[in-house]
N, CA, C and O atoms as a CHARMM CRD file, in Angstrom:
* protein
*
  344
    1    1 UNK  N    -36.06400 -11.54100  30.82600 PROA 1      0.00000
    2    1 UNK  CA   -36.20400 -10.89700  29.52900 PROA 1      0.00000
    3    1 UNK  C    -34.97500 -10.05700  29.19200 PROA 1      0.00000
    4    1 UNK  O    -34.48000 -10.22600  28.07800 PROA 1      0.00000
    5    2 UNK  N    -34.41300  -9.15400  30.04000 PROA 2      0.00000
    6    2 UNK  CA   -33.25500  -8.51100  30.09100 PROA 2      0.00000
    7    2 UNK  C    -32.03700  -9.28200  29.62800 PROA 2      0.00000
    8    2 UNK  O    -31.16300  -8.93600  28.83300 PROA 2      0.00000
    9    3 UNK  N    -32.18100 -10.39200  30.30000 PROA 3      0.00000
   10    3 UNK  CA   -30.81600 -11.35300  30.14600 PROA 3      0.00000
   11    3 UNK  C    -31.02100 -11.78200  28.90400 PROA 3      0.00000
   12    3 UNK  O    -29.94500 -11.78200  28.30700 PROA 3      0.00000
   13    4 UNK  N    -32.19600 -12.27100  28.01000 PROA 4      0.00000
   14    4 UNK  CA   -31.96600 -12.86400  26.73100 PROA 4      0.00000
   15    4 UNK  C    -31.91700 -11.75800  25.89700 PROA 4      0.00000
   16    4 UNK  O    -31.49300 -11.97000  24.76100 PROA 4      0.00000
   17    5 UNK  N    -32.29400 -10.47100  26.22400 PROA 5      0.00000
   18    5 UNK  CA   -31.80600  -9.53700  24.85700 PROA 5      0.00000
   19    5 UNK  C    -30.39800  -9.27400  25.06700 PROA 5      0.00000
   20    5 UNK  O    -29.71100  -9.05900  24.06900 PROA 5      0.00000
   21    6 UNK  N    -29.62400  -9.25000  26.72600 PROA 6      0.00000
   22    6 UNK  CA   -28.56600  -8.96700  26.49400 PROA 6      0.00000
   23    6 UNK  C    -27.47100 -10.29900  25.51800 PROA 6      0.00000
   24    6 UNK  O    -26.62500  -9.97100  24.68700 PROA 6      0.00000
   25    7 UNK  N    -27.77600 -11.67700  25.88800 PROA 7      0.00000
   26    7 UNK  CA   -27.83000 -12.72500  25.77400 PROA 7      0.00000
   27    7 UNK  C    -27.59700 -12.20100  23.80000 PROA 7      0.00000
   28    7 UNK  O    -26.70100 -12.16700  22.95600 PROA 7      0.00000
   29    8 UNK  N    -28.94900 -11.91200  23.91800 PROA 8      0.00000
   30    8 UNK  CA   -29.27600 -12.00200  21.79000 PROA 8      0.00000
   31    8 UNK  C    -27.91000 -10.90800  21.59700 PROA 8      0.00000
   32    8 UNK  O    -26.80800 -11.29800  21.21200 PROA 8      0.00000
   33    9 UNK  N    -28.21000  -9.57200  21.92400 PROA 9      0.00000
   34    9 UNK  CA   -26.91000  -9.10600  21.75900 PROA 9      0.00000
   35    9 UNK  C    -25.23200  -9.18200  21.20000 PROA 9      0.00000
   36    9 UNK  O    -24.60300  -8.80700  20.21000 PROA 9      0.00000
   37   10 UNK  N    -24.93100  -9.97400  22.60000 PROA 10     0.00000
   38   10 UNK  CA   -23.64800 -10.78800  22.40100 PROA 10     0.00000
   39   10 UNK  C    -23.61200 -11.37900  21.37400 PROA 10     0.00000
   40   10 UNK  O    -22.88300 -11.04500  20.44000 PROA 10     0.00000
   41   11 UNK  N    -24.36300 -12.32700  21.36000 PROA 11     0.00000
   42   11 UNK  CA   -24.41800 -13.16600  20.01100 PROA 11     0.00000
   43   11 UNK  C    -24.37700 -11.89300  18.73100 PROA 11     0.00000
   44   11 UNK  O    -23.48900 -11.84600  17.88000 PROA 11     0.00000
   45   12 UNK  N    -25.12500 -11.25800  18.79000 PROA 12     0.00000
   46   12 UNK  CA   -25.61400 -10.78600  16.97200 PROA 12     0.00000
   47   12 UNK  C    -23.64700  -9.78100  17.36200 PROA 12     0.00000
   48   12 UNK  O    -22.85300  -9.89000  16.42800 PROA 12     0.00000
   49   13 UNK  N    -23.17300  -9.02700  18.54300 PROA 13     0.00000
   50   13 UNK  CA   -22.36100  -8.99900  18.35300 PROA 13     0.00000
   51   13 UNK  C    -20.55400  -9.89500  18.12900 PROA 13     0.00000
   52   13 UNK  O    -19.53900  -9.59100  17.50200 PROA 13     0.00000
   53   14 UNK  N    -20.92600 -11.01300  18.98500 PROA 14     0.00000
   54   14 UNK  CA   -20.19600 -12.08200  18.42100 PROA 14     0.00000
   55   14 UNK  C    -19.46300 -12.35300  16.98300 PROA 14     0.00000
   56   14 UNK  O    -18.40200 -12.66200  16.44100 PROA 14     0.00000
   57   15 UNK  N    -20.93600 -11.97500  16.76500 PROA 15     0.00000
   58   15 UNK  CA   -21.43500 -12.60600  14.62100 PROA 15     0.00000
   59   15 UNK  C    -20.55700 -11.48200  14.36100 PROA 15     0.00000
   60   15 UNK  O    -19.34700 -11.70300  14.31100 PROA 15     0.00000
   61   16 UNK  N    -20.92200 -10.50900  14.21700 PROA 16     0.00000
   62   16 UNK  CA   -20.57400  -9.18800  13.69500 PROA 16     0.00000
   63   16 UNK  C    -18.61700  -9.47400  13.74100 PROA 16     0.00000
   64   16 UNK  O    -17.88400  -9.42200  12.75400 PROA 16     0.00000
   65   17 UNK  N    -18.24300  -9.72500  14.98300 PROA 17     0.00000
   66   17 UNK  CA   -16.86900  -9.64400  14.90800 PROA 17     0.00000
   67   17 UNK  C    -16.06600 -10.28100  14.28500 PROA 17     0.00000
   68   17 UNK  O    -15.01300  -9.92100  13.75900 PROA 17     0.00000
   69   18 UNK  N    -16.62600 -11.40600  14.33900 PROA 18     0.00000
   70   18 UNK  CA   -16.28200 -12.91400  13.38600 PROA 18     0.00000
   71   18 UNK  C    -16.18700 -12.48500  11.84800 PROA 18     0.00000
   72   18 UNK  O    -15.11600 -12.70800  11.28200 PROA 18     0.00000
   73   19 UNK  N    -17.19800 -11.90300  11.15000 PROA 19     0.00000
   74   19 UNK  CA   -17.71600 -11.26900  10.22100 PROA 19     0.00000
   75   19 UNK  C    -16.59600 -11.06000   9.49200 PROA 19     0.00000
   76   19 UNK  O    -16.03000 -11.55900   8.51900 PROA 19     0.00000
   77   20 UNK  N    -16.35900  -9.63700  10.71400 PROA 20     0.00000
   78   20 UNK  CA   -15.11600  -8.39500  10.28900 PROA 20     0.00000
   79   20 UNK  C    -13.67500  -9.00900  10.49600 PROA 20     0.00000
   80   20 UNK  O    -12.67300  -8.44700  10.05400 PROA 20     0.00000
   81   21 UNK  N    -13.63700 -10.16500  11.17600 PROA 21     0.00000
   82   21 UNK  CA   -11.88500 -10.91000  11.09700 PROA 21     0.00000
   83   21 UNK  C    -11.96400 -11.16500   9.96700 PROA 21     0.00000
   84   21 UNK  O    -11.27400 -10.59600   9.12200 PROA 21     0.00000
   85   22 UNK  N    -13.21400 -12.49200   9.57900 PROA 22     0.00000
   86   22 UNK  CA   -12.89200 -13.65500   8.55800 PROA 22     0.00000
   87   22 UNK  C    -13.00400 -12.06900   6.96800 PROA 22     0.00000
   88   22 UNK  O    -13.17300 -12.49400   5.82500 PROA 22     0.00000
   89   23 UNK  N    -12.94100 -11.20300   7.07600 PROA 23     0.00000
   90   23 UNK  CA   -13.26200 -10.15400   5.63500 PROA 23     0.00000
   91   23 UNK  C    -11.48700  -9.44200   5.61600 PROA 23     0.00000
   92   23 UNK  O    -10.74400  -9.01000   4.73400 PROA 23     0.00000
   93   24 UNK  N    -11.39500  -9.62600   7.06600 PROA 24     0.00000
   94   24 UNK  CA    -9.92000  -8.46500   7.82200 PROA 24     0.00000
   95   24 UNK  C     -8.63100  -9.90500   6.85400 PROA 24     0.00000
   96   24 UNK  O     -7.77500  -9.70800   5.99100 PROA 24     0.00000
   97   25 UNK  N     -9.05500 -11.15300   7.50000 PROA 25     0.00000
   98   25 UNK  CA    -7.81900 -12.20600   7.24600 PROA 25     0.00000
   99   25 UNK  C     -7.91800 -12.61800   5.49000 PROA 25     0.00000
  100   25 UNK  O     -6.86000 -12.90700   4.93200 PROA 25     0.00000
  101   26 UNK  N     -9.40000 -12.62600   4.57000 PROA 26     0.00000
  102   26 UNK  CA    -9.44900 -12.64100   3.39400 PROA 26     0.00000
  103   26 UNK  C     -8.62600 -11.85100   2.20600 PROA 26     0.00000
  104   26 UNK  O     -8.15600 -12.16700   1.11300 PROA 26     0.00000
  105   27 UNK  N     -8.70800 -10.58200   3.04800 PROA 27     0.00000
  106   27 UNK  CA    -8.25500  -9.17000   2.47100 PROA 27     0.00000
  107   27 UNK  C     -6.66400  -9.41900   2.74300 PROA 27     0.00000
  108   27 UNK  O     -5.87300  -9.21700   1.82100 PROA 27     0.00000
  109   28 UNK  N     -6.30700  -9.76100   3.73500 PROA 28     0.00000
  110   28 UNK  CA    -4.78400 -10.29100   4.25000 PROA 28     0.00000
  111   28 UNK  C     -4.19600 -11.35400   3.36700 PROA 28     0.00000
  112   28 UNK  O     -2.98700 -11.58400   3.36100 PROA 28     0.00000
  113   29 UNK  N     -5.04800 -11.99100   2.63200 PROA 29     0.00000
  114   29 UNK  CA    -4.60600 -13.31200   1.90800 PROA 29     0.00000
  115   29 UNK  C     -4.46800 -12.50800   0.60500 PROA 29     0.00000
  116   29 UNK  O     -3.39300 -12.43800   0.00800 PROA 29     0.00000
  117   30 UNK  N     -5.57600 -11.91100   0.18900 PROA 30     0.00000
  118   30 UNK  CA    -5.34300 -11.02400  -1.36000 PROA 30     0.00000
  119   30 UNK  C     -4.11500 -10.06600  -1.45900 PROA 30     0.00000
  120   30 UNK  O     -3.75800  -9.70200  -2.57900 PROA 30     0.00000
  121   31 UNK  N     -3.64200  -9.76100  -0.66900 PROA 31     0.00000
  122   31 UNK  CA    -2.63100  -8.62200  -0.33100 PROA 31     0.00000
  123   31 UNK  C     -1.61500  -9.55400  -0.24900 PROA 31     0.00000
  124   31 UNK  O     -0.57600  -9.20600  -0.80900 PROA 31     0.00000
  125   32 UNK  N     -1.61000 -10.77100   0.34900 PROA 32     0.00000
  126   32 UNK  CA    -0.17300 -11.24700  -0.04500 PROA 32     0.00000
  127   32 UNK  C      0.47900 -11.84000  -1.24800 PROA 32     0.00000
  128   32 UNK  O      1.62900 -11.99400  -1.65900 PROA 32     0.00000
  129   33 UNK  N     -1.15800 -12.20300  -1.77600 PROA 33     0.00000
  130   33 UNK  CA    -0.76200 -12.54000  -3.06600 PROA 33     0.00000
  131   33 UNK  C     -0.43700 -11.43300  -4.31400 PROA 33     0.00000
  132   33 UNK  O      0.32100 -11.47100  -5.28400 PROA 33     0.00000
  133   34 UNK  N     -1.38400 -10.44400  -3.80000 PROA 34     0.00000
  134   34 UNK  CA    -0.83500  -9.21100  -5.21600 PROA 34     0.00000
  135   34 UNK  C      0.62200  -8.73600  -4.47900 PROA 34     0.00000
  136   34 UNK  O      1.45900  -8.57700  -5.36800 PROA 34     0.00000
  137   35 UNK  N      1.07300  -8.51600  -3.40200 PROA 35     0.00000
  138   35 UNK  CA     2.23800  -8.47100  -3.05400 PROA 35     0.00000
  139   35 UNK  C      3.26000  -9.43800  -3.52800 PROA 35     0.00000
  140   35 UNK  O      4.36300  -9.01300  -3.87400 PROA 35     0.00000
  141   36 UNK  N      2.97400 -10.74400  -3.57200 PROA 36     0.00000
  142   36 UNK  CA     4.10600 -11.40100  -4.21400 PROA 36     0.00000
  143   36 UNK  C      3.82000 -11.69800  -5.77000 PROA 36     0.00000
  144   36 UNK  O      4.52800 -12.53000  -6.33600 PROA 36     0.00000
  145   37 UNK  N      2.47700 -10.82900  -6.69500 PROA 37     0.00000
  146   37 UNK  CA     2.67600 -10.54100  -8.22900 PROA 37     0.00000
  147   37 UNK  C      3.37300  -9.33800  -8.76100 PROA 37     0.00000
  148   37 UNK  O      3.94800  -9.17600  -9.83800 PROA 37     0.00000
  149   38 UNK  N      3.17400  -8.47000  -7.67500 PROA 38     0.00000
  150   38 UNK  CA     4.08500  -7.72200  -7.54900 PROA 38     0.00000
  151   38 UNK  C      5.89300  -7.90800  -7.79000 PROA 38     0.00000
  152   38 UNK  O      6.59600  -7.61400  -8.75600 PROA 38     0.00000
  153   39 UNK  N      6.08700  -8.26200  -7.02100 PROA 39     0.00000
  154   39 UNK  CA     7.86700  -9.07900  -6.80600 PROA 39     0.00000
  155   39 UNK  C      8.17800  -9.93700  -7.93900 PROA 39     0.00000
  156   39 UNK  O      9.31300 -10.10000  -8.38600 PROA 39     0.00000
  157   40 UNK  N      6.76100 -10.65600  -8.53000 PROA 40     0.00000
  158   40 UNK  CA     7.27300 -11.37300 -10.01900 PROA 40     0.00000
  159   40 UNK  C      7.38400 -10.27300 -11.04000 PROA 40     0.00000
  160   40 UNK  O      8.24200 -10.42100 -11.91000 PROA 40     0.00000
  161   41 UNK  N      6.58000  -9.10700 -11.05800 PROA 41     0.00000
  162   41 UNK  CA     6.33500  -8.09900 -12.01400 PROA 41     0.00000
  163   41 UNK  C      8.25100  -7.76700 -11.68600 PROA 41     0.00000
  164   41 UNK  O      9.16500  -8.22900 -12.36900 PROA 41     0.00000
  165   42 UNK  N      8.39600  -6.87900 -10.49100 PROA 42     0.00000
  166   42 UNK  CA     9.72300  -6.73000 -10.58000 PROA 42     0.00000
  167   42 UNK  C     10.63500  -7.53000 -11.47100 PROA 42     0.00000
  168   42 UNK  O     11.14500  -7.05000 -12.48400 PROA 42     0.00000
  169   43 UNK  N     10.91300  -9.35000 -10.86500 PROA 43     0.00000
  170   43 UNK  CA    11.46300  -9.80900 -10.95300 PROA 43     0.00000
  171   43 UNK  C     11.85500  -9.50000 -12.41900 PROA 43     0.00000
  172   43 UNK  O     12.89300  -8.93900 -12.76900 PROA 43     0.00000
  173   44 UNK  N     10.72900 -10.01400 -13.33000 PROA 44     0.00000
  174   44 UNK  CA    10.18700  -9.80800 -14.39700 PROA 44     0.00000
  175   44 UNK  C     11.37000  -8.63400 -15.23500 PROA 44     0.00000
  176   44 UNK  O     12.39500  -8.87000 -15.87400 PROA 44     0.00000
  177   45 UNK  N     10.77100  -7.50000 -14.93000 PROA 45     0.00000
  178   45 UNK  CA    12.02500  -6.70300 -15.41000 PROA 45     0.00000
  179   45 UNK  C     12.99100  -6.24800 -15.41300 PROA 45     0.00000
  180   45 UNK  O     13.49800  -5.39400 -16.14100 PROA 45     0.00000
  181   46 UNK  N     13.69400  -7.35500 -13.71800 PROA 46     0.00000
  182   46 UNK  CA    15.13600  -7.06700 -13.76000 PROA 46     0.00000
  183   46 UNK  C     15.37200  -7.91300 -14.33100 PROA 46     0.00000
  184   46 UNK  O     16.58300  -7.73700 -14.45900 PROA 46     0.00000
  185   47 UNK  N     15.10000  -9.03500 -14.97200 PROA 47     0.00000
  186   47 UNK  CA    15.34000 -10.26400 -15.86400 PROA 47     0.00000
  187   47 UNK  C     15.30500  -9.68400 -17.06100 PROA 47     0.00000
  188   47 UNK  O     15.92900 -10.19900 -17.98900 PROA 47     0.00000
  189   48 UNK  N     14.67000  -8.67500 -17.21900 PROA 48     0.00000
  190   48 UNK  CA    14.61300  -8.16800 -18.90700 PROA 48     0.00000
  191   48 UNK  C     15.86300  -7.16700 -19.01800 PROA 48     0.00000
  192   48 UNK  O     16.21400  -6.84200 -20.15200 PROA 48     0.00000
  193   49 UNK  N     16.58500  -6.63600 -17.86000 PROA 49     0.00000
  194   49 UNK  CA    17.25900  -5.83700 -17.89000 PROA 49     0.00000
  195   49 UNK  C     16.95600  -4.32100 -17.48600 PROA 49     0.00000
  196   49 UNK  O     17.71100  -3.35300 -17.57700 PROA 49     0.00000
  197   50 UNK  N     16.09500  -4.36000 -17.17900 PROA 50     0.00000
  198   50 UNK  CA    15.52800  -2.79200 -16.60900 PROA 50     0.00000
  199   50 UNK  C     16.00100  -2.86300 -15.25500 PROA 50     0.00000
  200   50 UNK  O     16.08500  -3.94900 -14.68300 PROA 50     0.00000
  201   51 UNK  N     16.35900  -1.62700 -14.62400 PROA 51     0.00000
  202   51 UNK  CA    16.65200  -0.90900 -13.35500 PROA 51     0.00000
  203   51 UNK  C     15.22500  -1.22300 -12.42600 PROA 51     0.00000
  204   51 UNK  O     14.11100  -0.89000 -12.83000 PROA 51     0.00000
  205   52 UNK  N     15.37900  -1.68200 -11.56400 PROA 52     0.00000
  206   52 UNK  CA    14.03500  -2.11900 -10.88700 PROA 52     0.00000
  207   52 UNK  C     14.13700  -1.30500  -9.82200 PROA 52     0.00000
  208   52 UNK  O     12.98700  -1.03700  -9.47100 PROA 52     0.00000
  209   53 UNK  N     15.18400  -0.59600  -8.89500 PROA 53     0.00000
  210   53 UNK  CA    15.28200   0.73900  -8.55400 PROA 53     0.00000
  211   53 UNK  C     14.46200   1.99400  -9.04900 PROA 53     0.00000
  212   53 UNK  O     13.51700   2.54000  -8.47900 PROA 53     0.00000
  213   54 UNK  N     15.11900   2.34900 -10.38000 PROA 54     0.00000
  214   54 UNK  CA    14.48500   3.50000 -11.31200 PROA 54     0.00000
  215   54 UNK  C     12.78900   3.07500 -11.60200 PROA 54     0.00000
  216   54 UNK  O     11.78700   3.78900 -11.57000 PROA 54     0.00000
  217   55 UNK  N     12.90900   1.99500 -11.81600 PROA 55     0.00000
  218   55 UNK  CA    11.03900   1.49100 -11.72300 PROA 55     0.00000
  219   55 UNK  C     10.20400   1.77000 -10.87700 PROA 55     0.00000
  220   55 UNK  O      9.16000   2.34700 -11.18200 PROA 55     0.00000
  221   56 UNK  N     10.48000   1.43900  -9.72800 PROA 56     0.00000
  222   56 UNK  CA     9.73500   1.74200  -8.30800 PROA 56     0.00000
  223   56 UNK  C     10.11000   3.07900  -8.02800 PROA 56     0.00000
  224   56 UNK  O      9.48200   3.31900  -6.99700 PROA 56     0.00000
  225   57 UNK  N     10.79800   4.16100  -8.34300 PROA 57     0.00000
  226   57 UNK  CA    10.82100   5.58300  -8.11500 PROA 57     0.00000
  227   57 UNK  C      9.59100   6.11000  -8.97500 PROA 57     0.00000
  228   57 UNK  O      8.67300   6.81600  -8.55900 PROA 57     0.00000
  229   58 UNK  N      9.83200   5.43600 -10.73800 PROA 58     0.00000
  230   58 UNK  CA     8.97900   5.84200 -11.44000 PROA 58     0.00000
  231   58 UNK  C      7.38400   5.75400 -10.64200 PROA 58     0.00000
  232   58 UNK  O      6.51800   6.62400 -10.73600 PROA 58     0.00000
  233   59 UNK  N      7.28900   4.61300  -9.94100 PROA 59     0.00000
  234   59 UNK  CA     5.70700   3.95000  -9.63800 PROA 59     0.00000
  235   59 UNK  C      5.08000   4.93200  -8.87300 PROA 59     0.00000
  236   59 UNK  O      3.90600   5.30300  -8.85600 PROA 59     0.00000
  237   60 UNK  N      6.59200   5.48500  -7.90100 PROA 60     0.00000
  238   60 UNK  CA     6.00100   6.13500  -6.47400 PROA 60     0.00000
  239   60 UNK  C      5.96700   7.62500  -7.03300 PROA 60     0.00000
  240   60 UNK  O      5.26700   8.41000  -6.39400 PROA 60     0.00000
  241   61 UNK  N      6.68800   8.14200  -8.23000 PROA 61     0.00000
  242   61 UNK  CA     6.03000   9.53800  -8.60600 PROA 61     0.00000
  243   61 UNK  C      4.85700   9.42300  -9.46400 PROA 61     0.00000
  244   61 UNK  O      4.14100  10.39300  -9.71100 PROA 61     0.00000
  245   62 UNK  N      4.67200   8.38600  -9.87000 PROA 62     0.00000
  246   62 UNK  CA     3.26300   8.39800 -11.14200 PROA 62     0.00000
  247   62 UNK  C      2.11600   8.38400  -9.80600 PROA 62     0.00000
  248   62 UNK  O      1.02900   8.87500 -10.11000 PROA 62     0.00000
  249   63 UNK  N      2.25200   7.82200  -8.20900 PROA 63     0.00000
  250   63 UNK  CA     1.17700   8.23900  -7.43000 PROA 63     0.00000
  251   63 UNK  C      0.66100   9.57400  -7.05400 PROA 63     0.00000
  252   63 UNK  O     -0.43500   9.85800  -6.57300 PROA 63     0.00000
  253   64 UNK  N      1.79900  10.44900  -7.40700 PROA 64     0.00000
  254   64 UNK  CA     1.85000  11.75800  -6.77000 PROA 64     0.00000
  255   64 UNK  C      0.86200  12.57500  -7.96600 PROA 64     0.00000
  256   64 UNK  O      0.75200  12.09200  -9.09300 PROA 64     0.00000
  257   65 UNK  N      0.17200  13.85100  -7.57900 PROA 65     0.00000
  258   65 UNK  CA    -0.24400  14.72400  -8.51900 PROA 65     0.00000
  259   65 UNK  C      0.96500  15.37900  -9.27200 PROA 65     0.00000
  260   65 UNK  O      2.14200  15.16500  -8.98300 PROA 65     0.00000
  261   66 UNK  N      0.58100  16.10500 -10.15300 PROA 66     0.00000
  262   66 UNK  CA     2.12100  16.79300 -11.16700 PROA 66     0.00000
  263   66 UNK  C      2.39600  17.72700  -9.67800 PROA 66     0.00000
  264   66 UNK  O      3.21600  17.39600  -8.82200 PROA 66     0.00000
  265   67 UNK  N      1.56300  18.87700  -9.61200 PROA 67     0.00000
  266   67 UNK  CA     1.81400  19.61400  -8.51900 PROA 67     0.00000
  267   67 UNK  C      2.93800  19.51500  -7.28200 PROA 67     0.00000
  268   67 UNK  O      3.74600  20.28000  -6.75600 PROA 67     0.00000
  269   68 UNK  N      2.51400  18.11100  -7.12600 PROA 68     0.00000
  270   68 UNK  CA     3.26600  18.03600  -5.65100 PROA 68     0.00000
  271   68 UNK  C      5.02500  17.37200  -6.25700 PROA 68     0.00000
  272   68 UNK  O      6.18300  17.59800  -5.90300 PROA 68     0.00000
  273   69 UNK  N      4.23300  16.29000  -7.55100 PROA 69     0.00000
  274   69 UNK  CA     6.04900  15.88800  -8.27500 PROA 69     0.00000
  275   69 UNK  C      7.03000  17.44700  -8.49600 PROA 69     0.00000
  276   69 UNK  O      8.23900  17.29100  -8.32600 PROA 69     0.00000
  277   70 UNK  N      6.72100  18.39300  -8.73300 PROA 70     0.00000
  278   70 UNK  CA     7.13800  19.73200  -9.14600 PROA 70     0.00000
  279   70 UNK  C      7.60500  20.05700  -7.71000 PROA 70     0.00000
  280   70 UNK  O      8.74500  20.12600  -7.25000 PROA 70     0.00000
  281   71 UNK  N      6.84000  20.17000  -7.34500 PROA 71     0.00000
  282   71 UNK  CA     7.53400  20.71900  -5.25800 PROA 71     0.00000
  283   71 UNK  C      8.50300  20.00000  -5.21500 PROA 71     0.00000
  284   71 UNK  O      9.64800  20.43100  -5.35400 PROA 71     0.00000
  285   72 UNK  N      8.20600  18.74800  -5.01100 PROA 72     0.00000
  286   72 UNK  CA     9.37400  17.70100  -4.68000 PROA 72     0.00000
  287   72 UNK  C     10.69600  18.14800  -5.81500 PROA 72     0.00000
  288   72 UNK  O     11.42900  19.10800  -5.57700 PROA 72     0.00000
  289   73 UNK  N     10.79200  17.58800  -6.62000 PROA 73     0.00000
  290   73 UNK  CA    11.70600  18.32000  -7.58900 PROA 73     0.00000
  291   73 UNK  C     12.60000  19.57200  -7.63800 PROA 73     0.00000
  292   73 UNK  O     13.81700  19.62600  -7.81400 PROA 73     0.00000
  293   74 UNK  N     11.63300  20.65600  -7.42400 PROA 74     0.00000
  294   74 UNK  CA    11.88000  21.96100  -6.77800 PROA 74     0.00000
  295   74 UNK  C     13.08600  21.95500  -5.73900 PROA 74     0.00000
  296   74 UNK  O     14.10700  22.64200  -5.74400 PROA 74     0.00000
  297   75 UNK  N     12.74800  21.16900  -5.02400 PROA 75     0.00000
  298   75 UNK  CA    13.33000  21.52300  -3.44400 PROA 75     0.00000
  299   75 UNK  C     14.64200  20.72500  -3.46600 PROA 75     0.00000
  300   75 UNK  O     15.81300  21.06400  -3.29900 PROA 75     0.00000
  301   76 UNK  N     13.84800  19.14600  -3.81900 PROA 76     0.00000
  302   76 UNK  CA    15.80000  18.30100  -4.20400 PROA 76     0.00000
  303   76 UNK  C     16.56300  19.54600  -5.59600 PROA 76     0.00000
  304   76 UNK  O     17.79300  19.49500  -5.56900 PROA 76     0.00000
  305   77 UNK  N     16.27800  20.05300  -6.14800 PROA 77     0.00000
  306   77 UNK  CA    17.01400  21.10900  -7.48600 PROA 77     0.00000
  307   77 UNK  C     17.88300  22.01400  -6.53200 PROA 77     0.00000
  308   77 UNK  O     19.09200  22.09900  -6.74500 PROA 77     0.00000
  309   78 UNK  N     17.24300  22.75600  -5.38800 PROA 78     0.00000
  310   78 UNK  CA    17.46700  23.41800  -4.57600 PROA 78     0.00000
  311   78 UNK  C     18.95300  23.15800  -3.35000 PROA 78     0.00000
  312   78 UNK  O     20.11300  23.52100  -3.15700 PROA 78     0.00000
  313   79 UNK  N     18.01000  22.38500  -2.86100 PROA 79     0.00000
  314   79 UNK  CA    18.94400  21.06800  -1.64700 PROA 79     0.00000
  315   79 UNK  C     20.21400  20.94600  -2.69000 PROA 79     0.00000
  316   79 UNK  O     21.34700  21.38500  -2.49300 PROA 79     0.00000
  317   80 UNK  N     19.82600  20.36900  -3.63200 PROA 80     0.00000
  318   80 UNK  CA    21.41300  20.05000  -4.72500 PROA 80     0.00000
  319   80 UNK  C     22.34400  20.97900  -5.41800 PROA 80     0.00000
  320   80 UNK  O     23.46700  20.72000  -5.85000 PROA 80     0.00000
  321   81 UNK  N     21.57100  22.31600  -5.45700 PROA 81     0.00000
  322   81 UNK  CA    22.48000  23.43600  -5.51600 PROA 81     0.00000
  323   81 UNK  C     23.30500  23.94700  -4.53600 PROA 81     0.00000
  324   81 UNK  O     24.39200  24.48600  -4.74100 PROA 81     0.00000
  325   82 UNK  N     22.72300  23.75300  -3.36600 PROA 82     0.00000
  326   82 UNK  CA    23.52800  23.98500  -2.05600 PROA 82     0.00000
  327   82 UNK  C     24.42200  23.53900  -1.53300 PROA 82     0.00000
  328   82 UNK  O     25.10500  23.98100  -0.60900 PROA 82     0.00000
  329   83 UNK  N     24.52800  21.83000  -2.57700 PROA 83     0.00000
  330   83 UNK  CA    25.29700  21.01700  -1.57800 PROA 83     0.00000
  331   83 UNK  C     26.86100  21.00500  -2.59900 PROA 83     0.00000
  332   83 UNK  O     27.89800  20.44700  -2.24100 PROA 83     0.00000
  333   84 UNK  N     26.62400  21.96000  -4.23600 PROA 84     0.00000
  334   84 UNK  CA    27.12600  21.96900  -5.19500 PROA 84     0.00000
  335   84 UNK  C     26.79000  20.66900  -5.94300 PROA 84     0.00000
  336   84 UNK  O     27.84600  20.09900  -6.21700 PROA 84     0.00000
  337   85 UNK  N     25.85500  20.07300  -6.32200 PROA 85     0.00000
  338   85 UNK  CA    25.78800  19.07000  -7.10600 PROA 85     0.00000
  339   85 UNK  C     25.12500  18.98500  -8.18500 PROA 85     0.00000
  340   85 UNK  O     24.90700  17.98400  -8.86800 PROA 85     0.00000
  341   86 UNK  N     24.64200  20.56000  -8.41600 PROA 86     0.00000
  342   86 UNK  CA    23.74500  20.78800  -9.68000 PROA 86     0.00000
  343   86 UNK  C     24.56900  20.95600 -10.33600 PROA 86     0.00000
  344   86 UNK  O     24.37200  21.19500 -11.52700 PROA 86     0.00000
């Protein structure tokens, strides 16, 4: 009796792991694809002529709260006075 619940076990944990790859490798497939709509979006507007540099700075401060964009700011204003470049 011991052996078939440990037995059932394995199995229902088996299942379970299988589960969580085949959801882990799905999620891996969606991510490569918005990753490479991504790279067309770029592409996209260095073809139009936009700075695709200055774009992706823009992307990575529109993640930030104002708060923390202001710190950051702050401190490079700072750093750049020191170095004479303000």
């Amino acid at each position: 009796m011991a052996d078939e619940i440990t037995e059932t076990s394995q199995t229902v944990a088996a299942g379970q792991l299988r589960t969580i790859i085949e959801r882990i490798e799905r999620l891996e497939d969606e991510k490569k694809t918005i990753s490479d709509d991504i790279k067309d979006v770029y592409a996209e507007a260095k073809g139009t002529g936009f700075d695709t540099k200055a774009i992706r700075t823009i992307v990575r401060l529109r993640k930030k709260d104002q708060a923390e964009r202001q710190e950051e700011e702050s401190i490079l204003d700072l750093y750049k006075a020191a170095l004479g470049m303000a």
